[in-house]
BAKE-440043 format. One line per field, with one value per residue (C-alpha): residue number from 1; residue in three letters; z, x, y. Coordinates in nm, 2 decimals. Each point is the difference from the previous one (the first is absolute). Example, Ala and Ser with C-alpha at 12.3 -4.5 7.8 and 13.67 -1.06 7.14 Angstrom:
REM residues 2
num: (1  2)
residu: (ALA  SER)
w: (0.78  -0.07)
u: (1.23  0.14)
v: (-0.45  0.34)
//
This chain:
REM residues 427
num: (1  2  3  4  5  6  7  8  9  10  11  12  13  14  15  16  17  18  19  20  21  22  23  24  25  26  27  28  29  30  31  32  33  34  35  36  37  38  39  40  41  42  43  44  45  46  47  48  49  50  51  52  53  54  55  56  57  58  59  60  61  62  63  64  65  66  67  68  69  70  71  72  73  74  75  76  77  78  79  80  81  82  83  84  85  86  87  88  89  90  91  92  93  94  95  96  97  98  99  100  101  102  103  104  105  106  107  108  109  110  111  112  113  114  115  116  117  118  119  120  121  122  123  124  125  126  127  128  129  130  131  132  133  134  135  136  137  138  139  140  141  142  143  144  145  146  147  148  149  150  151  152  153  154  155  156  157  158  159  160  161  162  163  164  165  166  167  168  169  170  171  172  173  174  175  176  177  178  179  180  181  182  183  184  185  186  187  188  189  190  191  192  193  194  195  196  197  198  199  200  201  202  203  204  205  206  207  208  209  210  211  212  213  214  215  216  217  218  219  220  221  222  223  224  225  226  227  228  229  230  231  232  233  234  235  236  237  238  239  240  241  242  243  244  245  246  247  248  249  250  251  252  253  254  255  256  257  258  259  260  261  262  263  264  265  266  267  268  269  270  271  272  273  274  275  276  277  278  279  280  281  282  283  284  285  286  287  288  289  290  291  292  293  294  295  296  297  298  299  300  301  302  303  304  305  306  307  308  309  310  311  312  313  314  315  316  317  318  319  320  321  322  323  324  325  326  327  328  329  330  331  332  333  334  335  336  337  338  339  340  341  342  343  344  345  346  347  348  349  350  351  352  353  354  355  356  357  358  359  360  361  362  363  364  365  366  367  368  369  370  371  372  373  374  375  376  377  378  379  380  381  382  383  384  385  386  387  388  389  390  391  392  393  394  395  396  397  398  399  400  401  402  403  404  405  406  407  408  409  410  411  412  413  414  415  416  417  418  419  420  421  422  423  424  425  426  427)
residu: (UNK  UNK  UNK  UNK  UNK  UNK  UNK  UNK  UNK  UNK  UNK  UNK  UNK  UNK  UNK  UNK  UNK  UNK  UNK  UNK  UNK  UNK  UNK  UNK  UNK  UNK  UNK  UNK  UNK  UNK  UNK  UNK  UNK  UNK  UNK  UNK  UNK  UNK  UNK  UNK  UNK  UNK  UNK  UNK  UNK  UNK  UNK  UNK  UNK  UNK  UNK  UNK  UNK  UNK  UNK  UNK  UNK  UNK  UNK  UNK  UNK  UNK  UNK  UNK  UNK  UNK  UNK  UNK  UNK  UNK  UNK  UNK  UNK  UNK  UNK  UNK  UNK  UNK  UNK  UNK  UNK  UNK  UNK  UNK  UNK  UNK  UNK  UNK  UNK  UNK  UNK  UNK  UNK  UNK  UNK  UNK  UNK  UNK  UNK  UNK  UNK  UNK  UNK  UNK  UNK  UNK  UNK  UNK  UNK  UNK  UNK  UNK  UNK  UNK  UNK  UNK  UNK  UNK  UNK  UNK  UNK  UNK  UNK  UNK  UNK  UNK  UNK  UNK  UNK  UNK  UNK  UNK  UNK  UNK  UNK  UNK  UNK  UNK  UNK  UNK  UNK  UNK  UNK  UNK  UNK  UNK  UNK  UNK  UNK  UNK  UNK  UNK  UNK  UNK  UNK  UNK  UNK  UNK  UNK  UNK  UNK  UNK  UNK  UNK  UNK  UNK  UNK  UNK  UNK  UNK  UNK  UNK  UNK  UNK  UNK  UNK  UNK  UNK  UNK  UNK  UNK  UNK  UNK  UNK  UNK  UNK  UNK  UNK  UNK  UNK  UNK  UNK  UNK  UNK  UNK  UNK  UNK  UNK  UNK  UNK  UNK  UNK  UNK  UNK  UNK  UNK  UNK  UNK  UNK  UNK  UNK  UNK  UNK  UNK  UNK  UNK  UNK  UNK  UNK  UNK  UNK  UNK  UNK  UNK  UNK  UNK  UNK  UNK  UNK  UNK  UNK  UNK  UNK  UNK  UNK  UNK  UNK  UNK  UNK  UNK  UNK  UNK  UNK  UNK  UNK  UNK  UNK  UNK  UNK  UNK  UNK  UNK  UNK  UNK  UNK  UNK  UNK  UNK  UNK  UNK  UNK  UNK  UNK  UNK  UNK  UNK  UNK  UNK  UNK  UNK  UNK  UNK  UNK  UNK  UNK  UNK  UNK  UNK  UNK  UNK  UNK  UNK  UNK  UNK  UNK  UNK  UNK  UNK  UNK  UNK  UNK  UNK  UNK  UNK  UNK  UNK  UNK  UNK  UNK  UNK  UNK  UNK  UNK  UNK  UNK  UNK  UNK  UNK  UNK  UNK  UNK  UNK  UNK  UNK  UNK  UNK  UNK  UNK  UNK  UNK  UNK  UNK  UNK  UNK  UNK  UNK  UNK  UNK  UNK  UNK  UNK  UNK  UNK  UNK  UNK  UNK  UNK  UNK  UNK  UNK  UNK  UNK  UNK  UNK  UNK  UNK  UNK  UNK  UNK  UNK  UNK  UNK  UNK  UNK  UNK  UNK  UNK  UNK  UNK  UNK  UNK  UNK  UNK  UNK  UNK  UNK  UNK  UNK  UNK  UNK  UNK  UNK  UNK  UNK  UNK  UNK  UNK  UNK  UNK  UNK  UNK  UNK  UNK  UNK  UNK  UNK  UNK  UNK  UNK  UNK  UNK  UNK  UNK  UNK  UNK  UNK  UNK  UNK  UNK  UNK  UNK  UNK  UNK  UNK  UNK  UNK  UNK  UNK  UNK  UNK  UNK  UNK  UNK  UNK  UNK  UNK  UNK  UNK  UNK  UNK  UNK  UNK  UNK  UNK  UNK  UNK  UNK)
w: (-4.11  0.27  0.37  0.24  0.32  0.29  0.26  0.33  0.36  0.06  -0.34  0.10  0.34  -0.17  -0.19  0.25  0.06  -0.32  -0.07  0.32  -0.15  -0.29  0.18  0.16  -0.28  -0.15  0.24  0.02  -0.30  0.03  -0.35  0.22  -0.10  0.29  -0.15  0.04  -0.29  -0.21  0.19  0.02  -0.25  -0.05  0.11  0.31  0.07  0.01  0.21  0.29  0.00  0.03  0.24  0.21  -0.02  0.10  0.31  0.15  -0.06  0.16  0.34  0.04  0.06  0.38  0.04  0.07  0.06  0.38  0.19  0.11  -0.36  -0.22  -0.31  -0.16  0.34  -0.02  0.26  -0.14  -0.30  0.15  0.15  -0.28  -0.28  0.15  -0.01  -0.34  -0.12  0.09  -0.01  -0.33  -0.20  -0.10  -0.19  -0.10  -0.01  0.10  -0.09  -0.24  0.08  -0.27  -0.01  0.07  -0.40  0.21  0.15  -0.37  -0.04  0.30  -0.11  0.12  0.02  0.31  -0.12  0.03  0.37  -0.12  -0.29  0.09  0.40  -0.07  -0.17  0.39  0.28  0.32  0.17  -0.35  0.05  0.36  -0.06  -0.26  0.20  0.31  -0.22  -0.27  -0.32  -0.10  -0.29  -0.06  0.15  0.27  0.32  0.33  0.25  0.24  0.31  0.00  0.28  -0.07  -0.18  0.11  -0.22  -0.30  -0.01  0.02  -0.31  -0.18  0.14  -0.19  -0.30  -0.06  0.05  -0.25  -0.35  0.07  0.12  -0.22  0.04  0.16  0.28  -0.02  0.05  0.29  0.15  -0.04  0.01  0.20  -0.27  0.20  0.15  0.28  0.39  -0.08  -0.32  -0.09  -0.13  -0.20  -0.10  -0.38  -0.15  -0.28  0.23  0.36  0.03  -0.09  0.31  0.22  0.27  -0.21  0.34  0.16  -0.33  -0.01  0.34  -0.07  -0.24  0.28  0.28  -0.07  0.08  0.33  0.06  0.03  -0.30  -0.32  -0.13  0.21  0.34  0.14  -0.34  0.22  0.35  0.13  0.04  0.09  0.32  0.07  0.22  -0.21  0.13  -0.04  -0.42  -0.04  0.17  -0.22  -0.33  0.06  0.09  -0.31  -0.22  0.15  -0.08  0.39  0.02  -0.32  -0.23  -0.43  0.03  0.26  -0.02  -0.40  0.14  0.33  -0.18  -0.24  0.22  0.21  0.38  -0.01  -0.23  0.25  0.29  -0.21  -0.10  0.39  0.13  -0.28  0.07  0.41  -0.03  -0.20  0.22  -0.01  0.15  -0.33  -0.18  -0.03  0.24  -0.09  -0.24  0.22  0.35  0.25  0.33  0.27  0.08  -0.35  -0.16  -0.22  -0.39  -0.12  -0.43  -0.27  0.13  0.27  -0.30  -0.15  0.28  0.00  0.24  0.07  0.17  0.28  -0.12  -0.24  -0.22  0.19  0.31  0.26  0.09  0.34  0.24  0.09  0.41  0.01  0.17  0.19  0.04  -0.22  0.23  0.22  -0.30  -0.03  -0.27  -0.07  0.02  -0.33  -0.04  0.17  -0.23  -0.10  -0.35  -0.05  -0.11  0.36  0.21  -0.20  0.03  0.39  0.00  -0.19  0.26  0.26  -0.07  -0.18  0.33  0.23  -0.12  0.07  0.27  0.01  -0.37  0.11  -0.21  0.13  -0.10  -0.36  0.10  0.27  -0.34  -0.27  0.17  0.02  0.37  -0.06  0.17  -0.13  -0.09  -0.27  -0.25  -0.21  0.05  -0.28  0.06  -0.05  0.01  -0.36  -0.13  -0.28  0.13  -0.25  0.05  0.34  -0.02  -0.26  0.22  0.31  -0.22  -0.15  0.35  0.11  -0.30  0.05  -0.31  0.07  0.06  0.05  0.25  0.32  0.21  -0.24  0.22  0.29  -0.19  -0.13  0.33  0.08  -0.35  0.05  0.25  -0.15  -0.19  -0.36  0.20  0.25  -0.34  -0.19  0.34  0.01  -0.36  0.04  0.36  -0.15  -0.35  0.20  0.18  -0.13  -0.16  0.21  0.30)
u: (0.05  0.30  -0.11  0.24  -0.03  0.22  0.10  -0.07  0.10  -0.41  0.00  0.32  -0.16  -0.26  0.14  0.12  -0.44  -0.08  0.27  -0.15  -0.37  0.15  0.09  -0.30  -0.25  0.28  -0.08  -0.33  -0.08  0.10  0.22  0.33  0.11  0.04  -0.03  0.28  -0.07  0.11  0.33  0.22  0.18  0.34  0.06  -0.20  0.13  0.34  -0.10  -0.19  0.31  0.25  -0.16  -0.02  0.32  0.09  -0.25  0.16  0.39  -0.05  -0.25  0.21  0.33  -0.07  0.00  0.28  0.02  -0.02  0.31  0.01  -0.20  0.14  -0.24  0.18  -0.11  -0.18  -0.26  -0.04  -0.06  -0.21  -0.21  -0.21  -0.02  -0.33  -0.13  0.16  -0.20  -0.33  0.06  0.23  -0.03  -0.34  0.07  0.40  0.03  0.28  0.27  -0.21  -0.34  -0.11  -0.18  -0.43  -0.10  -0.19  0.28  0.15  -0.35  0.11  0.10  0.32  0.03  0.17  0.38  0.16  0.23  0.28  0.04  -0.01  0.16  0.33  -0.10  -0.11  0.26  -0.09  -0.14  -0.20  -0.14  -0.06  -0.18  -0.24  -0.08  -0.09  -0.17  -0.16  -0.06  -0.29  -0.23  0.17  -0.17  0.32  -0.09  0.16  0.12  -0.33  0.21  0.26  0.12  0.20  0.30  0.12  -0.25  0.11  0.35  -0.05  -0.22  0.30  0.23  -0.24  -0.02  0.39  -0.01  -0.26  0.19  0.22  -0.28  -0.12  -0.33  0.05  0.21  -0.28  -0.27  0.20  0.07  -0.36  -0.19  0.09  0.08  0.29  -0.25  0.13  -0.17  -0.08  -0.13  -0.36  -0.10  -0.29  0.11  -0.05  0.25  -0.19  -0.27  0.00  -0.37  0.00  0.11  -0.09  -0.02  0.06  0.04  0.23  0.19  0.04  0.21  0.16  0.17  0.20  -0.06  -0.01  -0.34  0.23  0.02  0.40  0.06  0.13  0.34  0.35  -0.07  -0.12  -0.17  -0.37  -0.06  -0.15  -0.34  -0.06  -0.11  -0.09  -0.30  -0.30  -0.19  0.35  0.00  -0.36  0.01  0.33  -0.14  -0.34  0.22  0.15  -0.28  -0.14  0.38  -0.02  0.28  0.20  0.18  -0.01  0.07  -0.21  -0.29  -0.10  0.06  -0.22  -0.26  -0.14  -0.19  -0.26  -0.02  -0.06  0.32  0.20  -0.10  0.05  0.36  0.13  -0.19  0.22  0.34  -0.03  -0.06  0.41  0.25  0.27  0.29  0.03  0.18  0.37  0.22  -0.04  0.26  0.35  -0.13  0.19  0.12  0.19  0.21  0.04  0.07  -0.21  0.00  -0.25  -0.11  -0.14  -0.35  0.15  0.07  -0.36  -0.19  -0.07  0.07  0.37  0.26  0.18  0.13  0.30  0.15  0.31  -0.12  0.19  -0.02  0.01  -0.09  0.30  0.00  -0.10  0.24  0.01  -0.26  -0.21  0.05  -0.31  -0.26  -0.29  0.06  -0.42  0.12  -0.10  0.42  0.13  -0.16  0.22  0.24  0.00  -0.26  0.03  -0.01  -0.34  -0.10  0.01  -0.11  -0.32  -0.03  0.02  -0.32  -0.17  -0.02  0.08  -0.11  0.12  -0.19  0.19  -0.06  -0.38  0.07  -0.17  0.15  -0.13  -0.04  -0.26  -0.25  0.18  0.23  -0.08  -0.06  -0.30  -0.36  -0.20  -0.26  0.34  -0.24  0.01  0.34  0.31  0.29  0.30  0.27  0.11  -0.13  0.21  0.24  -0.09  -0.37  -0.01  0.25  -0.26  -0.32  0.20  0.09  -0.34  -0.21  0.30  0.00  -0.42  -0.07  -0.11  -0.38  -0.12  -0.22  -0.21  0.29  0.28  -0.04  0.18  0.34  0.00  0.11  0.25  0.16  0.10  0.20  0.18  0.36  0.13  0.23  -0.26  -0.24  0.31  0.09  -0.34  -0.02  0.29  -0.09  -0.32  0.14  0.25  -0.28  -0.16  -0.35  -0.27  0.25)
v: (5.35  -0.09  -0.04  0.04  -0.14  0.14  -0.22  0.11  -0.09  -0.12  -0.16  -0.19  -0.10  -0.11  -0.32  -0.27  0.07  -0.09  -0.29  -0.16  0.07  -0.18  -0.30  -0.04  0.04  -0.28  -0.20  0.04  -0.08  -0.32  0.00  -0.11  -0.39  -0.15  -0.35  -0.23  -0.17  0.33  0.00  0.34  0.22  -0.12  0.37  -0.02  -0.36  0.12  0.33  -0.18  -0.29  0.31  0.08  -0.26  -0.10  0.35  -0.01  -0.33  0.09  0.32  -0.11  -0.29  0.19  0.00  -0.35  -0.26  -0.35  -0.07  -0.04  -0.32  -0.16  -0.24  -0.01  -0.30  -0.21  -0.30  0.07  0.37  -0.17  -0.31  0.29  0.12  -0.26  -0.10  0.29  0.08  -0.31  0.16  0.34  0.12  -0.33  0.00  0.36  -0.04  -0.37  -0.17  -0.29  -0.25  0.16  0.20  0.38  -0.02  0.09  0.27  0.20  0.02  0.22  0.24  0.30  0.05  -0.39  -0.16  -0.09  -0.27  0.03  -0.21  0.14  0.36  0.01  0.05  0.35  0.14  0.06  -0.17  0.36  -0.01  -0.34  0.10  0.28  -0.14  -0.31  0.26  0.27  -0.18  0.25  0.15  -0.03  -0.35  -0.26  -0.03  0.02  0.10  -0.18  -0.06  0.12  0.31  -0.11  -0.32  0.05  -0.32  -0.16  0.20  -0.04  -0.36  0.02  0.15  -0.25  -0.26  0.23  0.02  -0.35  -0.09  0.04  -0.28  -0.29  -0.25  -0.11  -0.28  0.21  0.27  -0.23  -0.18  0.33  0.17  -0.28  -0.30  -0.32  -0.18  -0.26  0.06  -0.01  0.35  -0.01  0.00  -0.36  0.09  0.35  0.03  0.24  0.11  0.15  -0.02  0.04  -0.35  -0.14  -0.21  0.22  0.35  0.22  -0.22  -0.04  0.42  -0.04  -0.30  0.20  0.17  -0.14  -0.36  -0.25  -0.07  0.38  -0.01  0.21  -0.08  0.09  0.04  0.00  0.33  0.11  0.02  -0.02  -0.32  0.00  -0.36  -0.13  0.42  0.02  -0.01  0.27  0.28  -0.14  0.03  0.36  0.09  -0.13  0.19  0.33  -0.02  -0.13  0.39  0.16  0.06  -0.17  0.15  -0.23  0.01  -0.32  -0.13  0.18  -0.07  -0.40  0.02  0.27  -0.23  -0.24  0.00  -0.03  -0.39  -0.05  0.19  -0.19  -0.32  0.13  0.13  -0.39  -0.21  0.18  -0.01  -0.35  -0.04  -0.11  0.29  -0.24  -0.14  0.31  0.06  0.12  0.39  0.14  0.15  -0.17  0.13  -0.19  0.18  -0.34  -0.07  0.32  0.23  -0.05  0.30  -0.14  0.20  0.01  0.27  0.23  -0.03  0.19  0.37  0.16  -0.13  0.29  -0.18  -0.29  0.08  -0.23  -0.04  0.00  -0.16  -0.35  0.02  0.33  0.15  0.11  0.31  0.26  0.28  0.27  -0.30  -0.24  0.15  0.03  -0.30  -0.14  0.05  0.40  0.19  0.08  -0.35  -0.27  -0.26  0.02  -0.40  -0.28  -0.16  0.35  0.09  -0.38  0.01  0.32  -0.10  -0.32  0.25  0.17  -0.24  -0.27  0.26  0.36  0.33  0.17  0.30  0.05  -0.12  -0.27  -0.34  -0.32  -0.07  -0.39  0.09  0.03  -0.15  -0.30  -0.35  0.03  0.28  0.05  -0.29  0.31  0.16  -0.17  0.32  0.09  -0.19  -0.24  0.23  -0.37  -0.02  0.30  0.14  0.27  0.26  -0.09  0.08  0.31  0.17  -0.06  0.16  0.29  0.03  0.01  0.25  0.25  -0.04  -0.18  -0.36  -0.08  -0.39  -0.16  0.15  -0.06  0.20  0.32  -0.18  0.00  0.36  0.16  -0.33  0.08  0.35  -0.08  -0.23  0.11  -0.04  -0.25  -0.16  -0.08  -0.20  -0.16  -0.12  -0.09  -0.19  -0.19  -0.11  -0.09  -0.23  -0.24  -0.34  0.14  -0.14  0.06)
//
């Protein structure tokens, strides 16, 4: 006996009901493999790789390398092999250190970066670092908001299929011997240092907290007043400060390790680091080096800039310099400008001199304020833009510089930048 069933506009309704009863009795019962010992259909495999391939290609078309960014420079590069080290290399390995046995049992398992990098565009590589991708083990960046950080981690990515690992091990890890250099680091494992914590920021910063790398590479942190590094390390051990970098460094110890840290590198002697990369002298002339192109944000200082600040004329001949529309086109108009309000502010941009706080001749109570003197130029330029864009936490007193910074130009933030890069550090 045939049954016909006519199909009906209720009957219809009625089945995205039931396929969505299905799925839940499915998963219900508990039937689903979700062991990653069993792996995936090849079909499936392929399916959920199409698709993220798809997924990053197409959110990643909006972004663009930074004007102003050179991923092939050194102290782009310098910037996040030490946090490479002990962030990506315990899952994807690196030069001459093998895969854990136990991320070959993830399912999808990590790859292996050098091998695989030049598949992904740089906006690709970007976006993945920033993102992270679900379901895979790959995490996000910890902060959204520091791009900075993250095209420096693809500067050391593009960089990292042609190191050895004797050059990956210098770079990441500190094995020149050098003053820098960690005596009792063990490379297998850092844990088994002599002093593990220290040996962590010795990895960028150096034991003598003047950075390791080409000059500029890190800000200088030694000789820094102990109680303004113990307050910073313990805003970004809480991400109140923000930093992927930082803040998966600081956030692993306790209180007592911190204090220990902020104690050992305020007690360095900052006059001992190089003259800072592209110092500038108004007698001398101004020589601007690669480490200007490695900060982000960088608009107002072009490549062929003038060397010297042509007179202005005419109607221009009236405008302050410090104007919004009348900052200086050269290396030494920006420079004076930035000595301008750095040792003498700006009061009718209610801009107080930045030295009042942050010079050598400060209050002897500026114990939780920094040194700005040798500070690296894109360093200081990204702070400035982070408190002004509303983005940069840190220590009790951060507050104070929110309201100076948004009054502060594109063109006053490089003059700074470049002022402060310019001076002896300690100075």
């Amino acid at each position: 006996m045939k049954r016909t069933i006519t199909l009906t506009w209720a009957r219809l309704a009625l089945l995205p009901v039931a396929g969505l009863a299905l799925a839940l009795f499915v998963g219900w019962s508990g039937l689903v493999s979700i062991a990653a010992s069993s792996g995936h259909f090849k079909v499936v495999e392929w399916f959920l790789h199409w698709t993220f391939i798809n997924a990053v290609k197409t959110q990643s078309l909006p972004i663009s390398v930074p004007e102003g960014v050179d991923l092939a420079d050194p102290l782009l590069v310098q910037r996040a092999a030490g946090h490479f080290a002990s962030g990506c290399a315990p899952c994807h390995g690196a030069p001459g250190e093998k895969q854990s046995p136990v991320t070959q049992a993830m399912m999808p398992w990590p790859p292996r970066l050098e091998e695989n990098v030049g598949d992904w565009r740089d906006r690709e590589l970007f976006w993945i670092g920033l993102h992270g991708v679900k379901y895979s083990g790959m995490p996000a960046w910890i902060t959204q908001t520091r791009p900075d950080e993250v095209w420096a981690m693809v500067a050391f990515l593009r960089k990292l299929p042609e190191l050895t690992p004797e050059a990956y091990r210098e770079l990441a890890l500190d094995t020149s011997g050098g003053p820098a250099a960690v005596p009792a680091l063990a490379l297998e494992a850092l844990g088994q240092a002599a002093d593990p914590a220290l040996a962590d920021c010795a990895r960028c910063h150096g034991t003598d907290g003047r950075g390791r790398g080409p000059t500029g590479a890190f800000p200088v942190i030694a000789g820094q007043p102990e109680a303004y590094l113990y307050e910073t390390l313990a805003a970004f051990a809480t991400n109140e400060r923000e930093s992927g970098i930082m803040t998966p460094a600081a956030g692993i110890h306790d209180d007592a390790t911190l204090r220990r840290l902020a104690a050992h590198y305020a007690a360095q002697d900052p006059a001992g680091a190089p003259a800072p990369t592209g110092t500038a002298q108004p007698a001398a002339g101004v020589t601007i080096g690669t480490e200007g192109a490695a900060r982000l944000p960088r608009n107002s200082l072009a490549a062929d800039a003038p060397a010297t600040e042509p007179a202005p004329q005419g109607p221009a001949a009236a405008v302050d310099p410090a104007a919004a529309h009348g900052a200086p086109v050269s290396p030494p108009g920006l420079l004076d400008l930035g000595r301008r309000i750095a040792q003498e502010g700006l009061p009718a941009r209610k801009l107080a001199a930045c030295d009042t706080c942050h010079g050598a001749r400060r209050a002897a109570d500026s114990a939780n304020y920094p040194h700005l003197a040798g500070l690296p130029e894109w360093y200081v330029a990204a702070q400035l833009q982070l408190w002004r864009d509303h983005k940069r936490g840190g220590t009790p007193f951060n507050h104070l510089m929110e309201p100076i910074a948004i009054n502060l130009t594109t063109e006053q933030i490089d003059a700074l930048a470049l002022w402060y890069a310019s001076q002896p550090p300690g100075g």
